[in-house]
C-alpha positions as CSV (number, residue, x, y, z in Angstrom):
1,X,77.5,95.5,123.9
2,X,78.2,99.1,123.8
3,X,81.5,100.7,122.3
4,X,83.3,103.0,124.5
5,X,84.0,106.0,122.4
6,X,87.8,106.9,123.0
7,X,87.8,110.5,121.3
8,X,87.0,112.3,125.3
9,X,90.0,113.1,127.7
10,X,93.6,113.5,127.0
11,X,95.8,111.4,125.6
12,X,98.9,110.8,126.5
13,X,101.6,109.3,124.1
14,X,105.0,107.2,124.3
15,X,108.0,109.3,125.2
16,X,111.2,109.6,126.7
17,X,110.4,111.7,129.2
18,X,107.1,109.2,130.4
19,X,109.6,106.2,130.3
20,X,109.9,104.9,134.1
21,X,113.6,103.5,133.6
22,X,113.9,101.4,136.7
23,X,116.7,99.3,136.1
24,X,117.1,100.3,132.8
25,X,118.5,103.8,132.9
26,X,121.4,102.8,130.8
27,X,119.2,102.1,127.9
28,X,117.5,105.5,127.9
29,X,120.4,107.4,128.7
30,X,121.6,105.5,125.3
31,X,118.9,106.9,123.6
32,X,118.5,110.2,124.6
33,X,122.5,110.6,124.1
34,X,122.0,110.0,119.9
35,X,118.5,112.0,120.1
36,X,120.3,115.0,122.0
37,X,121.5,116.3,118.4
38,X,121.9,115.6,114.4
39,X,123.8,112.5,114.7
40,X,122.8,109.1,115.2
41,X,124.3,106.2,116.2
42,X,127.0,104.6,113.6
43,X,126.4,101.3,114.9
44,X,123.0,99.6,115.4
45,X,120.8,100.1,118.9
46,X,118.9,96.8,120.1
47,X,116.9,96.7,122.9
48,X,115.5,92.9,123.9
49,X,113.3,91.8,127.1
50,X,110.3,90.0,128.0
51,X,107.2,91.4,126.7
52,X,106.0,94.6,128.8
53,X,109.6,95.7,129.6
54,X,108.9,99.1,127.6
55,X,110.4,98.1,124.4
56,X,107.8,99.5,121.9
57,X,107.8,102.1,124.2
58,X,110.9,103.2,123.8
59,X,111.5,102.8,119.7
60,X,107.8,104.7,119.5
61,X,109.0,107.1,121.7
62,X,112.5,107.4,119.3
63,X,110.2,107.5,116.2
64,X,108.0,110.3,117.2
65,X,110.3,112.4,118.2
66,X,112.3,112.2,115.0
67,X,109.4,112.8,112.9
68,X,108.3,115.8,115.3
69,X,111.9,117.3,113.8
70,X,110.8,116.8,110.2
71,X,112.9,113.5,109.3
72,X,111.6,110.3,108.0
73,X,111.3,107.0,109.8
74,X,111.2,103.6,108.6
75,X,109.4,101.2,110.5
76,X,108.8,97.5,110.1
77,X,107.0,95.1,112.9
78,X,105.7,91.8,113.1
79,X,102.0,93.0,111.7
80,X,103.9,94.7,108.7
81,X,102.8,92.5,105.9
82,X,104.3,94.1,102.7
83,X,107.2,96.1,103.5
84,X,108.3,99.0,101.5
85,X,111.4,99.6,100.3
86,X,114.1,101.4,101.6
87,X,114.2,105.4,101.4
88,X,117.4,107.0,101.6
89,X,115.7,110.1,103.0
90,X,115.0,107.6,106.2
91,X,116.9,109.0,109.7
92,X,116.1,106.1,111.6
93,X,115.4,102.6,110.7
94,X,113.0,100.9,113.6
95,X,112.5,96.9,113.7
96,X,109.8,96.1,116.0
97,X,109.4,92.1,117.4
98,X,112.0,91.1,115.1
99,X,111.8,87.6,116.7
100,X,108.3,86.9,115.2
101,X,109.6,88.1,111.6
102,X,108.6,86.0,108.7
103,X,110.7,85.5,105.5
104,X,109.3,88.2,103.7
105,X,110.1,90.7,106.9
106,X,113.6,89.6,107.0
107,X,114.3,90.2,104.0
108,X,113.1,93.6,104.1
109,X,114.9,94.4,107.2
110,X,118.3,92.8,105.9
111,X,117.8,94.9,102.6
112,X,117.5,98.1,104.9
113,X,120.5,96.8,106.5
114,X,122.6,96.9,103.0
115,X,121.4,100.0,102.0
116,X,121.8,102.0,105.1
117,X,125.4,101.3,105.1
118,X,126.2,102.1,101.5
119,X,129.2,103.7,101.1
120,X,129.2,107.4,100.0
121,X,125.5,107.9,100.9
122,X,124.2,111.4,101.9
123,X,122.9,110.2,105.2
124,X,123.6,106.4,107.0
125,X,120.2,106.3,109.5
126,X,120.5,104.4,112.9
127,X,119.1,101.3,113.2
128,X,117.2,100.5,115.9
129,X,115.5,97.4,116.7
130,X,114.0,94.9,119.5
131,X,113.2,91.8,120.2
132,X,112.3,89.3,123.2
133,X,116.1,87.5,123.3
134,X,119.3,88.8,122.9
135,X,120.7,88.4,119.0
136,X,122.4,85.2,119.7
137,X,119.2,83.2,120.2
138,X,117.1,84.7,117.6
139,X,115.9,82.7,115.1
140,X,116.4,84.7,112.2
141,X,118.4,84.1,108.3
142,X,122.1,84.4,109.7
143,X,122.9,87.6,108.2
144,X,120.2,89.6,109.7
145,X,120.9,88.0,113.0
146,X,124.4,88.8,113.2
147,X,123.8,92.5,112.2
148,X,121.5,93.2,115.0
149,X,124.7,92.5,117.4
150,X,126.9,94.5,115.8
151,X,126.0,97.9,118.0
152,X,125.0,98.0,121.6
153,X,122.4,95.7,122.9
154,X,120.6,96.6,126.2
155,X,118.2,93.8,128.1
156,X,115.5,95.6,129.4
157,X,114.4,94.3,133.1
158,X,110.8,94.6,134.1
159,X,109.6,97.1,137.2
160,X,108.9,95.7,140.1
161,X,105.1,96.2,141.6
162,X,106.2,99.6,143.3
163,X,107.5,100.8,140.3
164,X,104.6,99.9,138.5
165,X,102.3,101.5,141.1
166,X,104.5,104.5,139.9
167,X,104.1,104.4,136.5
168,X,100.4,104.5,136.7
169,X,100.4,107.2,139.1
170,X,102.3,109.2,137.1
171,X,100.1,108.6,134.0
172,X,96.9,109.4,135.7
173,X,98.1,112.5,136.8
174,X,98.9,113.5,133.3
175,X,95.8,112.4,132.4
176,X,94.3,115.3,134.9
177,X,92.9,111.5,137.1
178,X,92.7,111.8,140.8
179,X,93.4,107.8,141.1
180,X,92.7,106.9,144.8
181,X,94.7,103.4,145.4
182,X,91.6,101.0,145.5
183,X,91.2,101.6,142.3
184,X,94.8,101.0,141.8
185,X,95.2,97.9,143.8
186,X,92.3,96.7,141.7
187,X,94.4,96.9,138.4
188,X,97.4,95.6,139.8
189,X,96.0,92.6,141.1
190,X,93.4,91.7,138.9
191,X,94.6,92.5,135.4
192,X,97.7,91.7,133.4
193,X,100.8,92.8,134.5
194,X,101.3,94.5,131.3
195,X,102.3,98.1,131.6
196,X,101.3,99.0,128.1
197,X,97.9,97.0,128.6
198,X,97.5,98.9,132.1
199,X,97.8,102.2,131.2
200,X,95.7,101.7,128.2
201,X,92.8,100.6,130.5
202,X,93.5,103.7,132.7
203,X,92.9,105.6,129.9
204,X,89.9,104.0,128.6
205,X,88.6,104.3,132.1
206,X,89.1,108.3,132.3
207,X,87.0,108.4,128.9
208,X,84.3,106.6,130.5
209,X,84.3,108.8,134.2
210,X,84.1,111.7,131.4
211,X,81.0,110.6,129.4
212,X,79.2,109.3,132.3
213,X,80.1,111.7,134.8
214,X,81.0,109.4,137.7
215,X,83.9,109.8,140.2
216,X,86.5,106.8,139.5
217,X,86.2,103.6,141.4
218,X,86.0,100.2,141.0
219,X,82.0,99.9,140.6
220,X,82.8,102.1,137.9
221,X,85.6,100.3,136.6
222,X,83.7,97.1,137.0
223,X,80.7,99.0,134.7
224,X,83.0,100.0,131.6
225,X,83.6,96.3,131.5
226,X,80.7,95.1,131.5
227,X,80.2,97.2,128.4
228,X,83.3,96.2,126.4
C-alpha cells in the first residue's frame, strides 16, 4: 500500500464565505451577524442536523476566524478525552457532537456553562454548540440539556444533489481543479453523500494529479484508490 502524501496543492479550509447555505441561510446570516463585530451573542447559538448538514463546518469556520483576530477559543468534541478547564480569556466556547458526550464531557461543558455566565466577569464568551437533534431529545445530564436551548437553535437541512454538484464545483475551482462532470458524477454516485467526506477526496485527488502528473479522471481517480 502506498501513502498518498497530502503536503502538494492547496488547501482550502472551513469558512463562512465556502459555506453553500441552501436552505440554511438563516443559520449563517446568524452567524455572520455576531462575527461582524466585538460582541457575541448573549445567549447560546445551537446548530443540530443530520450528519453532513455542514455543522462542523460552520463552528470550525466561527473558531478560526476568531482566533485569526487574536482571541481564544475553547473547544470540546466527542474525541476530547480530558477537557481543560475553563479560561476566562476564552471569546467563544464551541461544543462539537454534544449528543455523543460522555460524563466526563458533560461535565466539562456544563462547568463552561457556569463560568461563562458569572456575574461581573470581564468578558461572557458565546457559546456555541451542535448536535444531531434538537435540545429536547438529547440525551444529556438535565442541566446541560436545558442550557443548550436557552438561545437560538437552527436545524440545518441537507443540500439537495444540485446543490451538492455546487459545492464541489466551487471547491475545485478554489483548488485551481478543472473538474470535468464524469469525474463528478463518479463521486456523486459512487461515494458517500458526505460533503465533508467529498470534498476531502477531491482534495486528496488534486494532490495525486500533482505528483503524478496526470489530467483528472476517473482511471485516475480509480488509481489513488487502489493505493490507499
Amino acid at each position: 500500500m502506498k501513502q498518498i502524501a497530502l503536503d502538494i496543492g492547496v488547501s482550502v479550509g472551513p469558512s463562512l464565505a465556502n459555506f453553500y447555505p441552501g436552505h440554511n441561510a438563516a443559520a449563517l446570516a446568524h452567524l455572520e451577524l455576531w462575527m461582524a463585530g466585538s460582541t457575541r451573542s448573549p445567549v447560546p447559538t445551537y446548530l443540530w442536523g443530520e450528519h453532513g448538514c455542514g455543522k462542523t463546518h460552520l463552528l470550525t469556520a466561527v473558531a478560526e476566524h476568531i482566533r485569526a483576530q487574536g482571541a481564544l477559543v475553547g473547544w470540546i468534541d466527542a474525541n476530547t478525552e480530558q477537557p481543560t478547564a475553563f479560561n476566562p480569556e476564552w471569546e467563544v466556547l464551541v461544543l462539537d457532537d454534544v449528543q455523543r458526550f460522555s460524563a466526563v464531557q458533560q461535565h466539562a461543558a456544563f462547568n463552561w456553562f457556569v463560568n461563562a455566565a458569572t456575574p461581573g466577569a470581564s468578558r461572557q464568551p458565546w457559546v456555541l454548540a451542535a448536535g444531531t437533534v434538537p435540545p429536547p431529545d438529547l440525551h444529556l445530564r438535565e442541566d446541560l440539556r436545558t442550557r443548550l436551548g436557552w438561545g437560538h437553535v437552527f436545524h440545518l437541512q441537507l443540500l439537495d444533489d444540485d446543490q451538492r454538484r455546487e459545492v464541489l464545483l466551487r471547491h475545485a475551482q478554489a483548488l485551481g481543479m478543472t473538474l470535468n462532470h464524469d469525474v463528478l458524477d463518479y463521486l456523486l454516485s459512487r461515494f458517500s453523500r458526505d460533503l465533508g467526506h467529498l470534498m476531502d477526496l477531491l482534495q486528496r485527488l488534486d494532490t495525486y494529479a500533482l505528483q503524478t502528473q496526470r489530467p483528472l479522471t476517473i482511471p485516475l481517480l480509480r488509481a489513488m484508490l487502489d493505493e490507499l
